[in-house]
N, C-alpha and C positions, 0 to 999 in steps of 0.2 A: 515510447511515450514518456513526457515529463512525470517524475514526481516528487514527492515531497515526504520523507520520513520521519516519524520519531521513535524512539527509541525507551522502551520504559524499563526502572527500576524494579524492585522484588515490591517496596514501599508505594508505589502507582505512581510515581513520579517521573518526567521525561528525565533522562537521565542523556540522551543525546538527540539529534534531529539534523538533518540537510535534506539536497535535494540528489536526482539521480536523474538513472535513465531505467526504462525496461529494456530486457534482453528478449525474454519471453513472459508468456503470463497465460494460467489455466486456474480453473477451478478450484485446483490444486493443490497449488506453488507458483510462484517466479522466480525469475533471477533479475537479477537488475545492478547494476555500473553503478559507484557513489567513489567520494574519494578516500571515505575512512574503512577497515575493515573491523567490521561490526562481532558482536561475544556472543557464539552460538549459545543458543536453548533462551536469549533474553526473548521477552515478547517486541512487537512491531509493529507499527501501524503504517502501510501507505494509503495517501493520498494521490489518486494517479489522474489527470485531466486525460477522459474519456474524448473521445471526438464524437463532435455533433452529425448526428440523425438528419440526413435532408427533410423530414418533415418537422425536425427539430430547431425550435431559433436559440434553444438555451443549451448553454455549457453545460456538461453532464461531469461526474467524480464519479471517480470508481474508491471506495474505500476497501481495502484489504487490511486483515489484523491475523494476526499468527506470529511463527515462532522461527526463530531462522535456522537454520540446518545449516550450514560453514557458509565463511567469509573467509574470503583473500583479495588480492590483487587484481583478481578477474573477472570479481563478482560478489554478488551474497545471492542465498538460493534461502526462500525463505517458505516454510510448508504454512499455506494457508490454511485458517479454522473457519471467516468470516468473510463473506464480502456483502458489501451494497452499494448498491448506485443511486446519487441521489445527486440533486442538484448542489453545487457547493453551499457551503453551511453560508447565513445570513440573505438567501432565496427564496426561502421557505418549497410549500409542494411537497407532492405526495415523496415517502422514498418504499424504495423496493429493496429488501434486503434478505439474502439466503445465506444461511449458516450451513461449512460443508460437515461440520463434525456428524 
C-alpha cells in the first residue's frame, strides 16, 4: 500500500518526509520500501491509504507513529506504539484509534 512519511526531530519538528511502499504491516511493526534510509530510534509517522470497505464509499488512513528499528537499502522496519484509522484529515467523522504500548 501507498504511504506517506514524516520523520520527526528530538525538538517535534519534521525533520524529514516522503512517500513509500508497504512491505508488510501488523499491529506491531512494518516494513515499508522509501528511497532515503532513515536514523534508527527517530520517531515516525505514516500515513498509509487504507482500501475501501465494500460497504464503505469513503477513503480510509491508516495512521501509524512509532520508532524505527534499522533502515537500509531494503527497507525501514519500524516498531509501532500508535495506530488509528480515520478518514483523511480535512473529512471530518468519527476516528477510531488503538494505542499498542
Amino acid at each position: 500500500m501507498h504511504l506517506f512519511y514524516r520523520v520527526f526531530l528530538k525538538t517535534g519538528w519534521v525533520g524529514l518526509s516522503g512517500t513509500g511502499t508497504t512491505v508488510n504491516l501488523s499491529t506491531g511493526g512494518m516494513l515499508f520500501r522509501c528511497s532515503a534510509v532513515l536514523i534508527p530510534g527517530m520517531t515516525i509517522e505514516a500515513l498509509i491509504k487504507w482500501p475501501v470497505l465494500a460497504e464503505s464509499a469513503h477513503q480510509m488512513q491508516l495512521v501509524a507513529r512509532g520508532k524505527i528499528a534499522r533502515s537500509s537499502e531494503q527497507g525501514t522496519a519500524v516498531k509501532i506504539l500508535y495506530l488509528e484509522l480515520r478518514r483523511p484529515l480535512g473529512w471530518g467523522g468519527a476516528r477510531n484509534a488503538t494505542s499498542t504500548e
